[in-house]
C-alpha positions as CSV (number, residue, x, y, z in Angstrom):
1,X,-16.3,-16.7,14.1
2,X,-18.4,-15.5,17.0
3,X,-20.9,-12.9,16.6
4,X,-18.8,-9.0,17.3
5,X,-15.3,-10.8,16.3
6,X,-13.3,-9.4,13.7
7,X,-10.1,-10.5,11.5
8,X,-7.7,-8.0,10.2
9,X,-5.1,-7.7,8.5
10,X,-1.9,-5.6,10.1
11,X,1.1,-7.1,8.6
12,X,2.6,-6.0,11.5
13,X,4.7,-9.1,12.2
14,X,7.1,-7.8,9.4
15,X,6.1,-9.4,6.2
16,X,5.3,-6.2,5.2
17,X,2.2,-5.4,2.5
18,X,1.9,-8.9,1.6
19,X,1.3,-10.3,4.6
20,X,0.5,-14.0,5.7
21,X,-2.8,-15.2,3.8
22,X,-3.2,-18.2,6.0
23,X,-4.1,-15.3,8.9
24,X,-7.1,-14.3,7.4
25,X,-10.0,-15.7,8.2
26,X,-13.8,-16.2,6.5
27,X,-16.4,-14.2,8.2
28,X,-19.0,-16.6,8.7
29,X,-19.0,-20.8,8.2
30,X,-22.3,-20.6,6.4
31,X,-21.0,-17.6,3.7
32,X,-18.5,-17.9,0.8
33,X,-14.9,-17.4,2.4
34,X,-14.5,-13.5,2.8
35,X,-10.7,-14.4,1.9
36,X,-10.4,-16.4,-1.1
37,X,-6.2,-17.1,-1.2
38,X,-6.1,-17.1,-4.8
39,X,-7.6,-13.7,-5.1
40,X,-5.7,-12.3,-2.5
41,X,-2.3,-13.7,-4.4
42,X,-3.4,-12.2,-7.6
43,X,-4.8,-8.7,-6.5
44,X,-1.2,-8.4,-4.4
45,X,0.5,-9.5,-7.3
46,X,-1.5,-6.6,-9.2
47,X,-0.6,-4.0,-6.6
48,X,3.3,-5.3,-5.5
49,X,4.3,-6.6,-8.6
50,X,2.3,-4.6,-11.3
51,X,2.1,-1.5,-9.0
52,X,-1.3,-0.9,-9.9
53,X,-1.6,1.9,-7.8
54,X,0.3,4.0,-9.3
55,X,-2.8,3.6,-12.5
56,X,-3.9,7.8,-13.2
57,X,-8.1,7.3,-13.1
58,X,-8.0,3.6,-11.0
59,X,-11.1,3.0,-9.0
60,X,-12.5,-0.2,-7.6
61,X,-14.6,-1.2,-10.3
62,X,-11.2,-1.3,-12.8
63,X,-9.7,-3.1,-10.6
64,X,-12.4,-5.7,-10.1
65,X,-13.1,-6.1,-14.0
66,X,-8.9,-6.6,-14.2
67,X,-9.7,-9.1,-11.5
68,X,-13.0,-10.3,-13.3
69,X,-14.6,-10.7,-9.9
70,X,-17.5,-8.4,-8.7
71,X,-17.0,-5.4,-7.4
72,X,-18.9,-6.2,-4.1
73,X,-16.9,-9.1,-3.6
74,X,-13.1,-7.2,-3.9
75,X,-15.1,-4.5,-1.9
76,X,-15.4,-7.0,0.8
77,X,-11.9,-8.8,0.1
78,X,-10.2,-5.2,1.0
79,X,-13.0,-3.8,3.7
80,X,-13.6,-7.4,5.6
81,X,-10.6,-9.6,4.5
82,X,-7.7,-7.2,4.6
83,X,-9.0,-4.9,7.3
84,X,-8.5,-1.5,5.2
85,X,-11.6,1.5,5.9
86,X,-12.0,1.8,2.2
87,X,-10.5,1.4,-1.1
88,X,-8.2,4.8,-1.0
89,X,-6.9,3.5,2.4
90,X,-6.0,0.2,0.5
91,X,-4.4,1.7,-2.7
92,X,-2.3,4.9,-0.2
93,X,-0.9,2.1,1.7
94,X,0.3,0.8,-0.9
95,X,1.6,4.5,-2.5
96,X,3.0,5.0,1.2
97,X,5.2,2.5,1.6
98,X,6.7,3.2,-1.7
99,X,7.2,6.9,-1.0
100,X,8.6,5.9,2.1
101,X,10.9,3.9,-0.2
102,X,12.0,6.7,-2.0
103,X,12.6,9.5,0.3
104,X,14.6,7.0,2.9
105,X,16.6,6.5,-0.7
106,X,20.1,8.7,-0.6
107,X,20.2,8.5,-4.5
108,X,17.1,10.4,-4.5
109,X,17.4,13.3,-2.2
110,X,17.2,15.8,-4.7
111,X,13.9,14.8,-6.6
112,X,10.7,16.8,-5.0
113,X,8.5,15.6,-3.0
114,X,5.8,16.6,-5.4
115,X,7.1,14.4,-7.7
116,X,7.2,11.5,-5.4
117,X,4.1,11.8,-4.8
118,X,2.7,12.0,-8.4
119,X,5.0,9.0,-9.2
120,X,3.2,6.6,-6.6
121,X,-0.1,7.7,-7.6
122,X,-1.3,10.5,-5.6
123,X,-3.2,13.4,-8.4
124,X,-1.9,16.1,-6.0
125,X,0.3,17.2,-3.3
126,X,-2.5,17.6,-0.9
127,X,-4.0,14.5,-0.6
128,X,-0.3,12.8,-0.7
129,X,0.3,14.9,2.6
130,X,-2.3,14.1,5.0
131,X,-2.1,10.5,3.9
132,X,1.5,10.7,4.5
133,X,1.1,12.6,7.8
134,X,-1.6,10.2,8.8
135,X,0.5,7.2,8.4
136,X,3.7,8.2,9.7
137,X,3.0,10.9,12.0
138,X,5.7,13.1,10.1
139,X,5.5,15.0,6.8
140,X,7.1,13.9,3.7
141,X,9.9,16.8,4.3
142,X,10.3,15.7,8.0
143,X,10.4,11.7,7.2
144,X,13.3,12.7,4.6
145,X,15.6,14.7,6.8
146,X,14.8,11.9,9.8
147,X,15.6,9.0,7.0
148,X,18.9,10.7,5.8
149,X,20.0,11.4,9.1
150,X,20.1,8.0,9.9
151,X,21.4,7.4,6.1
152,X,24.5,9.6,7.6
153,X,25.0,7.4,10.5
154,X,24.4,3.6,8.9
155,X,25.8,3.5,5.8
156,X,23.5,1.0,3.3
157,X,25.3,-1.6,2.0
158,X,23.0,-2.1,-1.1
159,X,21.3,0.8,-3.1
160,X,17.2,0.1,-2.4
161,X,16.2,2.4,-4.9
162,X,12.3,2.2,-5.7
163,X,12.2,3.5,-8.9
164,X,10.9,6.8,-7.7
165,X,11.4,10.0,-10.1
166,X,13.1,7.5,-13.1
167,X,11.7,6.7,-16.3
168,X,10.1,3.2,-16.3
């Protein structure tokens, strides 16, 4: 890569959190590969799969002994490779999207948002909000009413339900 250039990852072409490996890029020709595709597989597979986030207590360094690589080097994986500011920005995406999940769900209209949010891994309603509101542009509450409202008018043909508020 040129000097200034940057890769990230936005899985914004619709493949969603697990994105297209082959789009990301090493930093430098002369470095070890900022991406390694076998690392990426297996720390998604630890987040989408396992749902790691969800862990009470997880921090970077658990996750990088789970991983057995160094810390610095899933540090730069998620910072470099994946294009997230830090390692909370990397685990609430993950919470996010499966909040989202659950509040778009019908069958779960009546469980709080509180416990949605202690369900995906957030230790309290505060940070859950502004993550939430920071993401979406919308509050927990507001996203719900928007997502039944448009339950009300396109009637799923599947239940989606993310497991949200239910025993595991």
């Amino acid at each position: 890569m040129r000097h200034g250039e940057q890769t990230w990852w936005r899985g914004g072409d619709g493949s969603g959190i697990l994105g297209d490996i082959s789009a990301v890029a090493s930093e430098a020709e002369d470095k070890p590969p900022v991406v390694e595709p076998a690392l990426v597989r297996r720390l998604q597979r630890l987040m989408a799969v396992d749902r790691a986030y969800r862990r009470e207590g997880l921090t970077i360094g658990v996750l990088s002994a789970e991983l057995a690589v160094p810390e610095y080097r899933l540090r730069q994986l998620i910072n470099e490779g994946m294009g997230h500011r830090n390692f909370n920005a990397f685990l609430n995406r993950y919470r996010i999207e499966e909040a989202k999940a659950a509040l778009a769900d019908p069958g779960q209209k009546e469980v709080p948002v509180l416990t949605i949010a202690m369900d995906t891994g957030f230790q309290s309603i505060g940070p859950f909000n502004r993550a939430f509101k920071a993401a979406t542009d919308l509050t927990p509450t507001e996203f719900r009413h928007l997502a039944m409202a448009r339950n009300a008018l396109i009637p799923l043909k599947a239940s989606t339900s993310s497991g949200i508020g239910k025993p595991d």
